[in-house]
N, C-alpha and C positions, 0 to 999 in steps of 0.2 A: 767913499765917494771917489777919492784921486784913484785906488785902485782898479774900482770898476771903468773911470774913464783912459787910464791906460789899457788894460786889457780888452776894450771898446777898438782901439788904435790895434792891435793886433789881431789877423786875418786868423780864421777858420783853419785854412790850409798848411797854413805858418806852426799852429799851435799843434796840427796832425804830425810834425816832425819831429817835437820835444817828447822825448823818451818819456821820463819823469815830470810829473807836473804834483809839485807839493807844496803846501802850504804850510808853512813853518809861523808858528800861533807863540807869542812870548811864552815863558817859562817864568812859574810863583815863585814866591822866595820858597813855600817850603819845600817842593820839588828840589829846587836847587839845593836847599841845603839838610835833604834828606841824607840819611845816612848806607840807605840803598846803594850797592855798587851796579856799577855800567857792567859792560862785555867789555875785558881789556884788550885794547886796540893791539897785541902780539896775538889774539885769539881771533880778532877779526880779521888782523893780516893774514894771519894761519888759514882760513874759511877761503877768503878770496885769492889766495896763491891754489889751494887747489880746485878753487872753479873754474880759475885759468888752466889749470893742468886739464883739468876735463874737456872743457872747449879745443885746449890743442891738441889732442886727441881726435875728437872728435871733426875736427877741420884739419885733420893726417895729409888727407887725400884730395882734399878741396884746395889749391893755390889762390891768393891771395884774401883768403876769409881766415879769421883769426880769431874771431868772437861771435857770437849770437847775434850782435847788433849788423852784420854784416849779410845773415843771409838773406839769400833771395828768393821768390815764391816759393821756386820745386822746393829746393834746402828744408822752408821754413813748416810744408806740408808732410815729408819725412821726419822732420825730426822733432817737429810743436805737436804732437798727437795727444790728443785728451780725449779723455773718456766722455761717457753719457750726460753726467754730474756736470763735468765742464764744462760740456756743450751747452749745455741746457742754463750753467751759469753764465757763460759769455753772451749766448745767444738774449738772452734777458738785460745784460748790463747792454750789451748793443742798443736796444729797441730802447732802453728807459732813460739812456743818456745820447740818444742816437748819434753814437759813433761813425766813423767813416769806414771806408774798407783800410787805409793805411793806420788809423786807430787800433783796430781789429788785429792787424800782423803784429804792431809794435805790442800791444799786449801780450799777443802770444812768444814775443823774444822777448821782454822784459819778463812774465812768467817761467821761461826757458831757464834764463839768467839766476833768478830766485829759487827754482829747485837744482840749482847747481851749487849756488851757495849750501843749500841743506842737503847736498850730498843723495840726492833724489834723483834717479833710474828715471822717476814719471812724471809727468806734470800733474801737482793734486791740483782738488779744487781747491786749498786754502794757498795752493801759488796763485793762481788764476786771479784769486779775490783780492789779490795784495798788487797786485800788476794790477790790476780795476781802479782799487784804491789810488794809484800815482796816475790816475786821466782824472786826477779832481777840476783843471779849467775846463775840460769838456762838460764838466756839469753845467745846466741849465742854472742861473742863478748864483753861479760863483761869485763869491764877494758882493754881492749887493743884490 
């Protein structure tokens, strides 16, 4: 109830600006004290120093863009290209959580982002759906 009346308090347009929008749900004791190891955070450091190496790269020639989160329409239609599959999965997450057009790009740079991490030339559609996955306030219904 307090959540949904804060996120009541916050605009439409406002919530089109946050990249990532997650929902962080407690953690069981036995989760916790599984025996399962994580990703060690020198592997993840490792993953995100060359997604940045890629991006500056890739923004050689572009002055003042430095990351994915930076560009701008032309930039975002050159270089967020997705297949049929993609298409067809955006175009549906659009209509079923009706997203915005600024919704729409920031998924396509935060999917950019996610197949850079995994060392991905293309945008799949299981980046596509993990960048969907982080517009959860956009859902209809969120929290209450």
């Amino acid at each position: 109830m307090m959540v949904q009346k804060y996120l009541n308090k916050i605009s439409g347009p406002l919530l089109d600006r946050i990249d990532l929008h997650v929902e962080v749900t407690p953690v069981s004791f036995n989760e916790l004290s599984s025996q399962r190891t994580a990703e060690a955070s020198i592997d993840v450091r490792a993953r995100v120093l060359k997604a940045r190496a890629i991006q500056d790269k890739r923004f050689e020639d572009h002055p003042g863009i430095y990351s994915n989160a930076q560009m701008g329409s032309k930039l975002l239609k050159e270089i967020c290209v997705i297949n049929s599959v993609g298409q067809n999965l955006l175009k549906t997450a659009m209509e079923r959580l009706n997203l915005s057009a600024r919704a729409y790009d920031r998924i396509l740079k935060v999917a950019r982002t996610i197949a850079d991490l995994a060392d991905s030339g293309d945008i799949r559609p299981e980046h596509l759906a993990e960048a969907i996955q982080y517009r959860s306030l956009d859902r209809e219904g969120w929290a209450g």
